[in-house]
C-alpha positions in Angstrom: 29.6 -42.1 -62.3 27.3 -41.8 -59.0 24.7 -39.0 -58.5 22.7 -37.9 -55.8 19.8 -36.1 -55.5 17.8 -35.2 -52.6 13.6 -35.3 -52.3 11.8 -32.4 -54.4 15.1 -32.1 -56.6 14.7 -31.3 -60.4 17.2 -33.7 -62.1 16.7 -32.6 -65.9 14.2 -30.4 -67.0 11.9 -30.2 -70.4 13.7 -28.7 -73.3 17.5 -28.5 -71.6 20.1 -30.0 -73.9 21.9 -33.0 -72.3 24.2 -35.8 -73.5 23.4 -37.8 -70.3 21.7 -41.4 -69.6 21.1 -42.3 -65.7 19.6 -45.8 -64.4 17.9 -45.7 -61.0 20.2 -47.2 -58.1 17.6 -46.1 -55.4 14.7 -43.8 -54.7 11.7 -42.8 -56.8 11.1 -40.0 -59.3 7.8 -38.6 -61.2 8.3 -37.8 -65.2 6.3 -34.4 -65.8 5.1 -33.4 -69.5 4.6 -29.3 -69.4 6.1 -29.0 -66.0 4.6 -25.7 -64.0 2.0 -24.9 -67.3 -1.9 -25.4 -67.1 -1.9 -28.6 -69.1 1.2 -30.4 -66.5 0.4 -34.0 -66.4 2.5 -36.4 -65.0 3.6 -39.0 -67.1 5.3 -41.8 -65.3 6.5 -42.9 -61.8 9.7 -44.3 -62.3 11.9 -46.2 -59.6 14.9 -48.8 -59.4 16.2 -50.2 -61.6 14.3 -47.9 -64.8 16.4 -45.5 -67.1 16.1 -42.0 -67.5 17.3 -39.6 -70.6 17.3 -42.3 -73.9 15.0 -40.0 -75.5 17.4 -36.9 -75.3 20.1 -39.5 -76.3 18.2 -40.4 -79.5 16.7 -36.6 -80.2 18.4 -34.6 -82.9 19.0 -31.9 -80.9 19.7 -33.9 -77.5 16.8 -32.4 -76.1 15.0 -33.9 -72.7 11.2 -34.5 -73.3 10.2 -34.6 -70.4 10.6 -32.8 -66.9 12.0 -35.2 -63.3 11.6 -34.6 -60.2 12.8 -36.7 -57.1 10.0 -37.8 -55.1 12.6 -39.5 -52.9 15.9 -39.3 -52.5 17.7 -40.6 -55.5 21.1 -42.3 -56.3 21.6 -42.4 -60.1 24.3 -44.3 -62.5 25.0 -41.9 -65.0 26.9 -42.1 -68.2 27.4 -40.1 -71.5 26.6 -40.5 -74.7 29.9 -42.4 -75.9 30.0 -44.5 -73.0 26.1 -45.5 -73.5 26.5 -46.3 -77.4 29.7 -48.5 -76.3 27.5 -50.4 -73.9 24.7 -50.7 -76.5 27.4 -51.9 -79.2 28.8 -54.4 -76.8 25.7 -56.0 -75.2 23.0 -55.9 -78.0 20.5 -57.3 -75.7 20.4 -54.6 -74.0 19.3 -52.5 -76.8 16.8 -54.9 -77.5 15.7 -54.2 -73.8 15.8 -50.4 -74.3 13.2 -50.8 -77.2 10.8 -52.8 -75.6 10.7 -50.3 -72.9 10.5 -47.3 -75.3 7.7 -49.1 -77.1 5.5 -49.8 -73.5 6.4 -45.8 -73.3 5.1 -44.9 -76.3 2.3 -46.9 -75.9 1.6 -45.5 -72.5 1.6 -42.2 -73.4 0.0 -42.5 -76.4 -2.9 -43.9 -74.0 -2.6 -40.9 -72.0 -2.6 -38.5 -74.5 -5.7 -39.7 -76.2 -7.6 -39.9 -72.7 -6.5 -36.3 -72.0 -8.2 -35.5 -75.6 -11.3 -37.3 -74.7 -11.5 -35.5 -71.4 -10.7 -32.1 -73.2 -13.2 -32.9 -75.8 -15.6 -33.8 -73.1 -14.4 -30.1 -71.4 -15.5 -28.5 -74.7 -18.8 -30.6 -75.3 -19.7 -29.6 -71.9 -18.3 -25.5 -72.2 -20.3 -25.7 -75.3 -23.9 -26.5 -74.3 -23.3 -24.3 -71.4 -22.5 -21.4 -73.7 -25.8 -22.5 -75.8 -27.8 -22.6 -72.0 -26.6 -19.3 -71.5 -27.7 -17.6 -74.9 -31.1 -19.3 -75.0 -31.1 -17.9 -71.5 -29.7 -14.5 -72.3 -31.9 -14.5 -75.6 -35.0 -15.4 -73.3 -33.8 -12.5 -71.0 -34.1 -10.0 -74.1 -37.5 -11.7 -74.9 -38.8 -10.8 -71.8 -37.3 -7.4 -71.7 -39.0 -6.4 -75.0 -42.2 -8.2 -73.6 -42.0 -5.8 -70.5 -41.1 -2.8 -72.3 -44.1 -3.4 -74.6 -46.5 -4.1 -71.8 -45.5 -0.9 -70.3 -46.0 1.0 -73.6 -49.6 -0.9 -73.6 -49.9 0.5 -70.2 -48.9 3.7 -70.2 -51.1 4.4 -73.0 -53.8 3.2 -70.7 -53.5 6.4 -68.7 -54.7 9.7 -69.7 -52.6 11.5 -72.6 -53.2 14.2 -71.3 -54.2 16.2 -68.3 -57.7 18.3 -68.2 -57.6 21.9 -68.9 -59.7 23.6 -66.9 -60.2 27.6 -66.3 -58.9 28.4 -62.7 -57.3 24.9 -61.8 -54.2 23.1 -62.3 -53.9 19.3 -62.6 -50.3 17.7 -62.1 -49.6 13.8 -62.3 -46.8 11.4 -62.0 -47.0 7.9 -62.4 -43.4 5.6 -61.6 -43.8 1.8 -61.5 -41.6 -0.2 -59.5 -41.0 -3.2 -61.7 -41.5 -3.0 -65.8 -45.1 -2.5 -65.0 -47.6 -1.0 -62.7 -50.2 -1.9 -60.6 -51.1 1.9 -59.6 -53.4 4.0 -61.7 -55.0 7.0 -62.2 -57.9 8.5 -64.4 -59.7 11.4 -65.5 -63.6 11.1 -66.6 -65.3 14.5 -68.4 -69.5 14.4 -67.4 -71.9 15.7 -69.5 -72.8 18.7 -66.9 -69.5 19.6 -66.8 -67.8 17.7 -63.8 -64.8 16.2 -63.6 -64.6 12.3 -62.2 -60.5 12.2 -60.9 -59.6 8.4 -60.2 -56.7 7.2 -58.2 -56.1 3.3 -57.9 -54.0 1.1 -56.4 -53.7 -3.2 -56.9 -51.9 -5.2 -54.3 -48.8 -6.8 -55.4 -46.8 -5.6 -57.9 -45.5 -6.4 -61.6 -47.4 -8.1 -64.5 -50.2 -9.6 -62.2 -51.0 -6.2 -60.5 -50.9 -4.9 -64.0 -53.5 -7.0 -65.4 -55.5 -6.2 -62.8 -54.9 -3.0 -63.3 -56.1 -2.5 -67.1 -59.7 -4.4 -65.7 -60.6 -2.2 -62.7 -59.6 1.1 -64.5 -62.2 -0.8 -67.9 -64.7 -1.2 -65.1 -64.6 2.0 -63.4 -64.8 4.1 -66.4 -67.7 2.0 -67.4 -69.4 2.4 -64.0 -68.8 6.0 -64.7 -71.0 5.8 -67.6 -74.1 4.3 -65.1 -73.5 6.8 -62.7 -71.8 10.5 -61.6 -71.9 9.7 -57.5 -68.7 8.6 -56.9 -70.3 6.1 -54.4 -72.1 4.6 -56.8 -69.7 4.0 -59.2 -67.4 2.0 -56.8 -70.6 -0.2 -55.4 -70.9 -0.7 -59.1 -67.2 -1.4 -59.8 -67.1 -3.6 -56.8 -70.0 -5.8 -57.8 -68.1 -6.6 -60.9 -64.3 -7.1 -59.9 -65.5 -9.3 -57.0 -66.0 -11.7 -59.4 -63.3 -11.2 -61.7 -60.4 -10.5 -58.7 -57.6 -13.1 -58.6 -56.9 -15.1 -55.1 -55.4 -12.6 -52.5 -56.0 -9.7 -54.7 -57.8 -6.6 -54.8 -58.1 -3.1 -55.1 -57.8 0.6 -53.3 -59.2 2.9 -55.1 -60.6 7.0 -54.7 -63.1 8.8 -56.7 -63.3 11.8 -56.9 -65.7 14.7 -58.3 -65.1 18.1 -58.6 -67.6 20.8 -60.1 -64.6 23.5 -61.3 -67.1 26.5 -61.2 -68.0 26.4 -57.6 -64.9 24.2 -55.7 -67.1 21.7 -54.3 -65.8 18.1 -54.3 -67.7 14.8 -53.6 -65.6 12.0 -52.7 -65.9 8.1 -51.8 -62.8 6.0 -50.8 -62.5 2.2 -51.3 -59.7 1.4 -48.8 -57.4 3.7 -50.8 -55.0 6.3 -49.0 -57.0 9.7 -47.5 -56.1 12.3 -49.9 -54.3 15.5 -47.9 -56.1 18.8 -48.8 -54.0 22.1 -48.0 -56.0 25.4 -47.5 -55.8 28.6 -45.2 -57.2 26.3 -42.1 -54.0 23.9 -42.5 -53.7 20.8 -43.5 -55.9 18.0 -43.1 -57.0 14.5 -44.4 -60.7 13.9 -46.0 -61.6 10.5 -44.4 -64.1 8.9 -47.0 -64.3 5.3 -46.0 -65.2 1.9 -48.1 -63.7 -1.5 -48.4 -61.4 -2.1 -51.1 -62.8 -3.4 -54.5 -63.4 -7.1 -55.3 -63.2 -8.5 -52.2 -67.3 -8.7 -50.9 -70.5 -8.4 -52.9 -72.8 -5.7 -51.9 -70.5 -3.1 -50.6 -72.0 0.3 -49.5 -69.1 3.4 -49.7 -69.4 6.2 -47.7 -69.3 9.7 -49.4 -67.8 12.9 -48.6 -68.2 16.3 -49.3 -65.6 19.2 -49.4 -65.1 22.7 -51.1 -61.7 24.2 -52.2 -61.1 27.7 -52.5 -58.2 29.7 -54.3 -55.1 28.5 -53.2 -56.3 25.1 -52.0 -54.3 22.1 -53.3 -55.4 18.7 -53.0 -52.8 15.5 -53.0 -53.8 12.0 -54.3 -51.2 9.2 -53.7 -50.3 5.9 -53.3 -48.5 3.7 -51.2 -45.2 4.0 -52.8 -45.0 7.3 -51.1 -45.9 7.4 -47.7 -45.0 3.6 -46.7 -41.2 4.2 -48.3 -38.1 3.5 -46.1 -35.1 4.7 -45.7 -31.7 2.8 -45.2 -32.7 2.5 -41.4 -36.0 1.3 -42.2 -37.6 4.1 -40.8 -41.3 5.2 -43.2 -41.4 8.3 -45.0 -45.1 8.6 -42.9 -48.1 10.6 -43.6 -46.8 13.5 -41.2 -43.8 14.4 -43.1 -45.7 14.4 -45.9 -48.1 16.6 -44.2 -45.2 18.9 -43.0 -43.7 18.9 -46.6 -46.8 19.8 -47.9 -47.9 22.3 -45.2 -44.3 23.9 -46.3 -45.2 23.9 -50.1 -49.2 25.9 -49.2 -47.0 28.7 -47.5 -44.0 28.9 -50.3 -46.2 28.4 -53.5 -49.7 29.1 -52.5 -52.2 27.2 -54.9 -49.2 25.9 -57.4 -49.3 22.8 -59.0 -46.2 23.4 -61.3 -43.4 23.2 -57.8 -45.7 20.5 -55.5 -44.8 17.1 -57.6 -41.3 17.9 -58.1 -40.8 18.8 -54.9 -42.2 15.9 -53.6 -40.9 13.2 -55.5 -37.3 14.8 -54.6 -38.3 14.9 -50.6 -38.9 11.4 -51.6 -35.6 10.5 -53.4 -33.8 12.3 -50.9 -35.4 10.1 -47.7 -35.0 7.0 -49.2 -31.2 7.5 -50.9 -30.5 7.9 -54.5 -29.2 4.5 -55.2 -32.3 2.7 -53.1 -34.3 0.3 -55.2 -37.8 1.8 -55.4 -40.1 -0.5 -53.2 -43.5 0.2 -54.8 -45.6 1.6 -57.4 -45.8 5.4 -56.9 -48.7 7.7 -58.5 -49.4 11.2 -57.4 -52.0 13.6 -58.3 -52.4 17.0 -57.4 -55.4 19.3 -58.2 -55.1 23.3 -56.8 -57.2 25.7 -57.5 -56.5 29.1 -59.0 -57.8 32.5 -59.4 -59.8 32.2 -63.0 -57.9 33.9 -65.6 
């Protein structure tokens, strides 16, 4: 009998039992393996004058093993199973003709089937030695990690242990880097007579390099401080040596700082570093020491400052991290809110060092948004003076 089947048509689908065998009159169809799965492959084109369905005809179960679809429209001569084994019985050749043809099948899917393995093999080589990229990678990742947390351990153990206890003042200190490492520092040097050296630091840049840097100007300023108790002095000194030691585009803002803790009186010299904000019953101001920074010119003269603090004076040390923050519409956190915040902080907790950090590094959080990636290195220090016990 005659059938017709129009363009996009499924005549016969993979796995349906059928008793039928069709020969192409007219049109074109596509034999699919797997039909709408991820491994679908089309098997054959097929057009006039080819067969479709011997394989169902000769499976045990009469099932199809393979999927058609009409490209074209299609006109098919289609017979059953008795009439098909009369034909075959009658016109042997025609059996011989069928074989030949099932061979070149088998053939050509047995070609297929081992390219597709190749090319899945290939899939596999390829997924693997990606996976292996991605552990050395992810391995190398962990390496680093541990290398980082280490060099901040080796860091962190550079800074003081512990602050100075001294009769009548409090000291208060926080230290956040913005990477692994730090290129911010602070210090604290005891003199024989009694005075107390306070060192805050700064390196440009930030991560390992600044870190580096880092551990070799806080090395040479506490060996300056050895050669010398004027805290001018000591950076000329410093400076002389870390000009030659000072990477390309590098160098260092540093204050000193010394403070005689029986009678208040500070003396302080600034290389480049940020003025530090003292808060007394006059207000608050800024004591403007002034110096280049460290290791970038031979010969550099600092000029030196004195001051006096009195019970209930607090003095802030800081780095960039603070004041040159922004917030999510890139406005600065600014040296005159912090000079409002800690204008606040004198009235509410007169001379306390316990409230003036926290406080500060929450103003802080709060300005630049919780979830906000920290931008730079942040190191505070805050000295206030107390009524001697």
């Amino acid at each position: 009998e005659i059938a017709e089947y129009p363009a996009d048509s499924i005549l016969f689908q993979e796995g349906d039992r059928s008793d039928r065998f069709s020969i192409i009159l007219e049109g074109e169809v596509e034999v699919i393996k797997s039909i709408g799965m991820q491994d679908e492959r089309l098997l054959a084109l097929a057009g006039e004058g080819d067969f479709l369905g011997e394989m169902s005809l000769l499976h045990p179960d009469r099932r199809r093993t393979a999927s058609v679809i009409a490209r074209t429209d299609v006109r098919l001569l289609e017979m059953n199973a008795f009439v098909f084994n009369t034909i075959l019985e009658r016109v042997p050749a025609l059996s011989y003709a069928m074989l030949r043809e099932l061979v070149t099948r088998y053939h050509r899917s047995e070609s297929l089937t081992i390219r597709l393995l190749l090319e899945k093999n290939l899939n596999l080589t390829r997924a693997y030695q990606e996976l292996q990229a991605a552990q050395a990678q992810l391995i190398e990742k962990e390496k680093l990690e541990y290398e980082l947390q280490m060099a901040r351990n080796i860091q962190e153990s550079t800074l003081p242990d512990e602050l100075p206890d001294l009769d009548g003042w409090q000291l208060s200190a926080y230290w956040k880097p913005a990477r692994s490492v730090s290129g911010d520092f602070y210090e604290f040097i005891s003199f024989a007579d009694g005075r107390l050296g306070i060192i805050a630091g700064d390196v440009t840049g930030k991560g390992v390099p600044a870190a580096l840097v880092m551990a070799s100007s806080l090395s040479v300023l506490r060996a300056a401080s050895l050669q010398s108790s004027s805290p001018a002095r000591i950076l000329e000194l410093a400076n002389n040596v870390l000009v030659n030691e000072m990477p390309p585009n590098m160098f260092v803002t540093c204050l000193y700082l010394v403070l005689d803790p029986s009678t208040g009186s500070l003396w302080i010299a600034n290389a480049g570093h940020n003025y530090p904000v003292l808060t007394s019953t006059d207000g608050v101001s800024e004591i403007r020491a002034r110096g280049m920074p460290l290791g970038l010119m031979l010969d550099m003269s600092y000029e030196q400052q004195t001051s006096r603090m009195s019970v209930g004076d607090g003095l802030l040390l800081y780095s960039d991290g603070l004041v040159e923050a922004h917030n999510l519409d890139g406005e600065m956190y600014g040296i005159e809110r912090l000079k409002d915040l800690m204008s606040e902080e004198s009235r509410d907790h007169a001379g306390s060092g316990e409230t003036v950090i926290d406080r500060l590094v929450g103003d802080l959080t709060h300005f630049t948004g919780s979830g906000q990636e920290q931008e730079d290195d942040t190191t505070l220090v805050y000295l206030a003076r107390e009524a001697p016990a």
